[in-house]
LUMBA-748988 format. One line per field, with one value per residue (C-alpha): residue number from 1; residue in three letters; x, y, z. Coordinates in steps of 0.001 Angstrom, whole numbers, plus 500000, padded with zeros to 6 digits. Layout:
! residues N
pos <- [NUM; ...]
code <- [ALA; ...]
c1 <- [X; ...]
c2 <- [Y; ...]
c3 <- [Z; ...]
END
This chain:
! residues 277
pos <- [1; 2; 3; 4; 5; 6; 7; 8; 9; 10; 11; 12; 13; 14; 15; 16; 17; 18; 19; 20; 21; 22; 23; 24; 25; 26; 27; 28; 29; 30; 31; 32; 33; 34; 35; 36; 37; 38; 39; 40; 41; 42; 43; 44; 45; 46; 47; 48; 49; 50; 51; 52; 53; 54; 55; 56; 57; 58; 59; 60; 61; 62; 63; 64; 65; 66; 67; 68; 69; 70; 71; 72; 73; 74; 75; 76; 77; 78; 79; 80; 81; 82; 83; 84; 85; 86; 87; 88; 89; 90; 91; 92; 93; 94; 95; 96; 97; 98; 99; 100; 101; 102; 103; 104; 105; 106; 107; 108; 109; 110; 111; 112; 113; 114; 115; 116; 117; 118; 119; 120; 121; 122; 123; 124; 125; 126; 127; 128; 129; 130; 131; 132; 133; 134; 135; 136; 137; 138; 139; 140; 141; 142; 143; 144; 145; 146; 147; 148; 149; 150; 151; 152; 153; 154; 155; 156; 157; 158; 159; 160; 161; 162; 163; 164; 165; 166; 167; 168; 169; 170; 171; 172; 173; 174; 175; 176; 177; 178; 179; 180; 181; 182; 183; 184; 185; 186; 187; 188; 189; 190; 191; 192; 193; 194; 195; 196; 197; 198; 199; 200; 201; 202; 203; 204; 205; 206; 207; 208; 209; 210; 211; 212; 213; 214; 215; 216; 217; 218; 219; 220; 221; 222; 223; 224; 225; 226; 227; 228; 229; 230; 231; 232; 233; 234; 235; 236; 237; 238; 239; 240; 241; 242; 243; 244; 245; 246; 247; 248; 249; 250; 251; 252; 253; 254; 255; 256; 257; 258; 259; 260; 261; 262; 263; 264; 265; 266; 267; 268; 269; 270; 271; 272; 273; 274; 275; 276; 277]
code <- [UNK; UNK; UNK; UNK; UNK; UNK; UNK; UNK; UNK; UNK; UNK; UNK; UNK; UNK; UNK; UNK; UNK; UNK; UNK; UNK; UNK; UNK; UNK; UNK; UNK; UNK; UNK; UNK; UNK; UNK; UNK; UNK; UNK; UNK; UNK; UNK; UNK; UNK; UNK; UNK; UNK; UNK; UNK; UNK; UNK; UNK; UNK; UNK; UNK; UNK; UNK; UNK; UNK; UNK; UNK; UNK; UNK; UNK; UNK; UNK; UNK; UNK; UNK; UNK; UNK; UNK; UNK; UNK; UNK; UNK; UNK; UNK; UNK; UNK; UNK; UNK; UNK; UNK; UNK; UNK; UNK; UNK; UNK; UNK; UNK; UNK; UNK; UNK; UNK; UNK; UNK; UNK; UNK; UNK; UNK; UNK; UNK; UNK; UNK; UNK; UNK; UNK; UNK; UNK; UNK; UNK; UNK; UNK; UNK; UNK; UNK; UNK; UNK; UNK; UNK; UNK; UNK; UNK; UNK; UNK; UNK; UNK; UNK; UNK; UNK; UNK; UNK; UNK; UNK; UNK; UNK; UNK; UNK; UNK; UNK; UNK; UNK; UNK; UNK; UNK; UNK; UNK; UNK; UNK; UNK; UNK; UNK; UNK; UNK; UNK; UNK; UNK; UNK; UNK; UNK; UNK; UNK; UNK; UNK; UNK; UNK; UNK; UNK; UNK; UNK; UNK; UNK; UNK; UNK; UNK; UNK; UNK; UNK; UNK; UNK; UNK; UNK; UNK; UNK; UNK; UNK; UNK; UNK; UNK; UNK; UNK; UNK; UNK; UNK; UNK; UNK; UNK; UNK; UNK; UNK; UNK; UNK; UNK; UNK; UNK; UNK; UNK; UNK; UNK; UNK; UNK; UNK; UNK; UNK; UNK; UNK; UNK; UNK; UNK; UNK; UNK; UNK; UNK; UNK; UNK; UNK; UNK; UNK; UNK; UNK; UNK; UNK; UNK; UNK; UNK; UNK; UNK; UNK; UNK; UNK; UNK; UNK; UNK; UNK; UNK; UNK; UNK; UNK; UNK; UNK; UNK; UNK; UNK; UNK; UNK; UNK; UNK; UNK; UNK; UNK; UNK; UNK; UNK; UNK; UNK; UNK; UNK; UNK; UNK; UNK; UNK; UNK; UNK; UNK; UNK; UNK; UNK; UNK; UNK; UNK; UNK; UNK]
c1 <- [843730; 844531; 842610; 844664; 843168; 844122; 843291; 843128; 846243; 848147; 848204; 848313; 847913; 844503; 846417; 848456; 844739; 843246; 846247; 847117; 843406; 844197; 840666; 841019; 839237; 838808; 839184; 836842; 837924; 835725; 835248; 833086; 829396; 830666; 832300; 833935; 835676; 838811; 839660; 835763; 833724; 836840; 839880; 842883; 842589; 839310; 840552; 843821; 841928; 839510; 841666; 843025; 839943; 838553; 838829; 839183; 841265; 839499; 840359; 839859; 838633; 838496; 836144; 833213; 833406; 830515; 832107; 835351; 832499; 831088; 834144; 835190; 832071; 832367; 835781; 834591; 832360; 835534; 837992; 838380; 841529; 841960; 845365; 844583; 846945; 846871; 848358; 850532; 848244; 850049; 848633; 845311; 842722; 842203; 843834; 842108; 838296; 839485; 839444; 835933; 835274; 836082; 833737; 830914; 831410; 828578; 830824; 833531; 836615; 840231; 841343; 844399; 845351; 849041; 849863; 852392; 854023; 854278; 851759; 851709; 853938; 855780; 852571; 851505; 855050; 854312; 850603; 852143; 854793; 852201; 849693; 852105; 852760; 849152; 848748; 851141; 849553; 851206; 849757; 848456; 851438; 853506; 852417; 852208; 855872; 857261; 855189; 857188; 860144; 859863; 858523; 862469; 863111; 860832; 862241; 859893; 861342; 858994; 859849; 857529; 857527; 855521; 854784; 851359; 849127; 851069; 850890; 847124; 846423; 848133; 850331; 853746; 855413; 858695; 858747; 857632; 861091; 861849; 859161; 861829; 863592; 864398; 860815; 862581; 863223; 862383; 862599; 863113; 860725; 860537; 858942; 860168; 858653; 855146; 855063; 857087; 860246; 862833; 865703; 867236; 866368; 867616; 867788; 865458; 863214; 865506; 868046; 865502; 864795; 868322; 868719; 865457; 867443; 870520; 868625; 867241; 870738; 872277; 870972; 872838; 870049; 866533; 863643; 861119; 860562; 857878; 857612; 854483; 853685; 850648; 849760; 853399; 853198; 856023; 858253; 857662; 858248; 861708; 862661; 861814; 863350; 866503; 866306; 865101; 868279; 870803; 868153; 866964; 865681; 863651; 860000; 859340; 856193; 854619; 851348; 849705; 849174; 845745; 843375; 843859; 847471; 847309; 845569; 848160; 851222; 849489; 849773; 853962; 854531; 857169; 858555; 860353; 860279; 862788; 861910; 865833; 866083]
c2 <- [147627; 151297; 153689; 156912; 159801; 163026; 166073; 167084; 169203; 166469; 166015; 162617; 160958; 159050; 156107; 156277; 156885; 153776; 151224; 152628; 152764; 156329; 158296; 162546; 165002; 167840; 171783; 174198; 177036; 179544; 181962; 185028; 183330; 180214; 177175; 174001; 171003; 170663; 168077; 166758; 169533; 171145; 169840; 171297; 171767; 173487; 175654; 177169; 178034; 179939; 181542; 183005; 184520; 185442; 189160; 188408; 186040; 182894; 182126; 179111; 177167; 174216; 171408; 171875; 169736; 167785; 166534; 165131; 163533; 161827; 160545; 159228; 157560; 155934; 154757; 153615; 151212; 149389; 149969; 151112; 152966; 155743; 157786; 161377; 163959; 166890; 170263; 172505; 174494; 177570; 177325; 175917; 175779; 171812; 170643; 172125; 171337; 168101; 168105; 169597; 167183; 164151; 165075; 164918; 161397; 159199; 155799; 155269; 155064; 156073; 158792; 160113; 163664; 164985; 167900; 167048; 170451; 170529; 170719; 169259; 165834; 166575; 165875; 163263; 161217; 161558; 159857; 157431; 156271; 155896; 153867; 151636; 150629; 150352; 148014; 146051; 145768; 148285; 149706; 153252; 153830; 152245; 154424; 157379; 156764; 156296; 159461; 161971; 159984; 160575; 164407; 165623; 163564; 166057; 168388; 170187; 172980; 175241; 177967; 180384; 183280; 185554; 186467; 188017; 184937; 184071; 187749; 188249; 185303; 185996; 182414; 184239; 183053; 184047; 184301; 187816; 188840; 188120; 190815; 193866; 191986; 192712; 191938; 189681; 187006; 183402; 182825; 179530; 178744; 175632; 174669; 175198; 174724; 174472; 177572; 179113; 179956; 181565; 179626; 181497; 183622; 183284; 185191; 182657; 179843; 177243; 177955; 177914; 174852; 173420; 174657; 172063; 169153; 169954; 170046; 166548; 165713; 166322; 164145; 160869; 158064; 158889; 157031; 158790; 161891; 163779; 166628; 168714; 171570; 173641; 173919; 173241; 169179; 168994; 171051; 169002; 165864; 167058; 167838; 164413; 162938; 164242; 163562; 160007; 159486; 160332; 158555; 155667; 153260; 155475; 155673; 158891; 160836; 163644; 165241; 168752; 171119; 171306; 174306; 175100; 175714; 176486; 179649; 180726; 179800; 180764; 178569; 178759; 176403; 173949; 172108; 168979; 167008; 164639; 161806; 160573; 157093]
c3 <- [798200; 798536; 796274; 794954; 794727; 792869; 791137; 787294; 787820; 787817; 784023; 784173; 780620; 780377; 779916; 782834; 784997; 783635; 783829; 787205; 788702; 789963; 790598; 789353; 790440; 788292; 789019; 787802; 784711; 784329; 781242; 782652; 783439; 781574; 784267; 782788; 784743; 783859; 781357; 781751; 779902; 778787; 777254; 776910; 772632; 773475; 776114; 774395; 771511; 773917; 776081; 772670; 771804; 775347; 775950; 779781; 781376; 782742; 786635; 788211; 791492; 793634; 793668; 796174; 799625; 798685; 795145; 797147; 799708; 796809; 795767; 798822; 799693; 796268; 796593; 800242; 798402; 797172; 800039; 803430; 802851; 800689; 800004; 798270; 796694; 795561; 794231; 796519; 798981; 797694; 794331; 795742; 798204; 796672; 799940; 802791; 800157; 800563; 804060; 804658; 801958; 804571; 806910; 804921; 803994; 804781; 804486; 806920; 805276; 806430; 804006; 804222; 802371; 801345; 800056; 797003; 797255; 793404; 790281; 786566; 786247; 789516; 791022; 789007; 788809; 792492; 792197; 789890; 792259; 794660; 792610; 791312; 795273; 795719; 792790; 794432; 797417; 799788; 803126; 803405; 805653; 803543; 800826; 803004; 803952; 799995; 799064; 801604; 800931; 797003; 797666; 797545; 794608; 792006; 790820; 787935; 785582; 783414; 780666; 779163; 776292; 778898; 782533; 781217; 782540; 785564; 787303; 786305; 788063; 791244; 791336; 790414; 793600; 794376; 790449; 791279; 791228; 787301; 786691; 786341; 784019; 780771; 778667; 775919; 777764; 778726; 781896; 783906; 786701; 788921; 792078; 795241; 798781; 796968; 795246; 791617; 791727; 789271; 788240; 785009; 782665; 778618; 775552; 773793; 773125; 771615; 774586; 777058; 775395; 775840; 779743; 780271; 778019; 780141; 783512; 782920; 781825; 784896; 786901; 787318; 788495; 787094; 787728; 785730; 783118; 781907; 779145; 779075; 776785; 776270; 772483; 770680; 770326; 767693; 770446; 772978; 771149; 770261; 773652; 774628; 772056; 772675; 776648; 775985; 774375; 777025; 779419; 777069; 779260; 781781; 781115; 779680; 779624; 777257; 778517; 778050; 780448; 781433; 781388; 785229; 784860; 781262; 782733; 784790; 782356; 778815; 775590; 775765; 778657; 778006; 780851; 782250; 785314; 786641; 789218; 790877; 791782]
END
């Protein structure tokens, strides 16, 4: 069988990882001196409440070549085909590590990389389509066929309260734009091409709110949903309530945003993605 590979920006729900047989690989965070894998050493509880105290923004990093090696060559142990992806190359070098990563392998082992062109759930409803064909006993081109087939069929939509986090760390995208904007606002970012992208902008959080319900809403065949949020649970559990019930018998997810994202998006993020049938 196919083994999927991907990274901790994903967000998948731990859950979802073990029922699915999906291997992560978790980014770095680092506070100052202090480095922490994402969702390993660090989970997301622990690292909002830090990155509200720190007096310095955290950044963040890629796994080293020889940590995707050692994953492979593990995974190689099992299989001799392996199907890996991972966050946009925009946001990260992940994909090219991943690559270097290959050729340190000591097992041989076909392994095949794609670059998911998204982050959060879009990437992970991505993984999950993909595992669920592996379970079933698909071949890597198989698999690599559905995946750029169900690329298009994302479509992720994020608000926040402010841009603060997501210009300091450099991943504003095409987002960039929204800066000059009026300060009180919440804007509406997606992902397009791989990188952020503005959508809207609104006057506040419970219509931002509603622009995400009325997004998912739109759509006339869903496969999938997910609802992530950074620190507000409660919000995020009302949002999905209410899509759930004009979609009530698509799987629905809620996860939280991890810490690599988290640091580029702050402890506001709300956001929805759709998978289309």
């Amino acid at each position: 069988m196919v083994k999927i590979v991907t990274d901790s920006v994903s967000d998948l729900p731990s859950g979802v990882v073990k029922d699915m047989e999906i291997t992560v690989i978790p980014l770095n965070v680092h506070f100052g001196t202090e480095s922490y894998k994402d969702g390993v050493e660090l989970t997301p509880e622990e690292f909002y409440r830090k990155l509200k105290n720190s007096p310095t923004l955290p950044t963040t990093s890629a796994p080293s070549p020889g940590l995707f090696a050692e994953v492979f060559d593990q995974l190689a142990e099992k299989t001799n085909e392996i199907l890996a992806v991972f966050l946009s190359r925009k946001f990260s070098a992940t994909y090219d590590v991943a690559l270097q990563g290959i050729k340190l392998m000591r097992r041989k082992c076909r392994v095949e990389v794609v670059d998911s062109t998204s982050g959060i759930m879009g990437q992970g409803l991505l993984v999950m389509e993909a595992a669920k064909r592996a379970l079933a006993g698909a071949s890597l081109a198989e698999l690599m066929g559905a995946v750029s087939e169900t690329i298009p069929k994302i479509h992720v939509r994020v608000t926040l309260d402010t841009f603060k986090y997501l210009a300091r760390g450099g991943r504003i995208g095409k987002a960039q734009a929204l800066l000059g904007s009026v300060l009180k606002i919440n804007p509406i970012l997606g992902i397009r091409d791989g990188e952020a992208f503005p959508f809207a902008r609104v006057r506040s959080r419970a219509k931002a709110t509603k622009w995400l319900y009325e997004f998912a809403a739109s759509f006339d065949k869903v496969k999938a949903l997910a609802v992530e949020y950074g620190t507000n649970v409660a919000e995020a559990k009302a949002l999905a309530k209410y899509i759930a019930s004009a979609f009530p018998k698509v799987p629905l997810y809620i996860s939280n945003v991890g810490t690599v994202i988290g640091t580029h998006t702050g402890p506001s993020v709300l956001s929805v993605t759709v998978l289309e049938e």
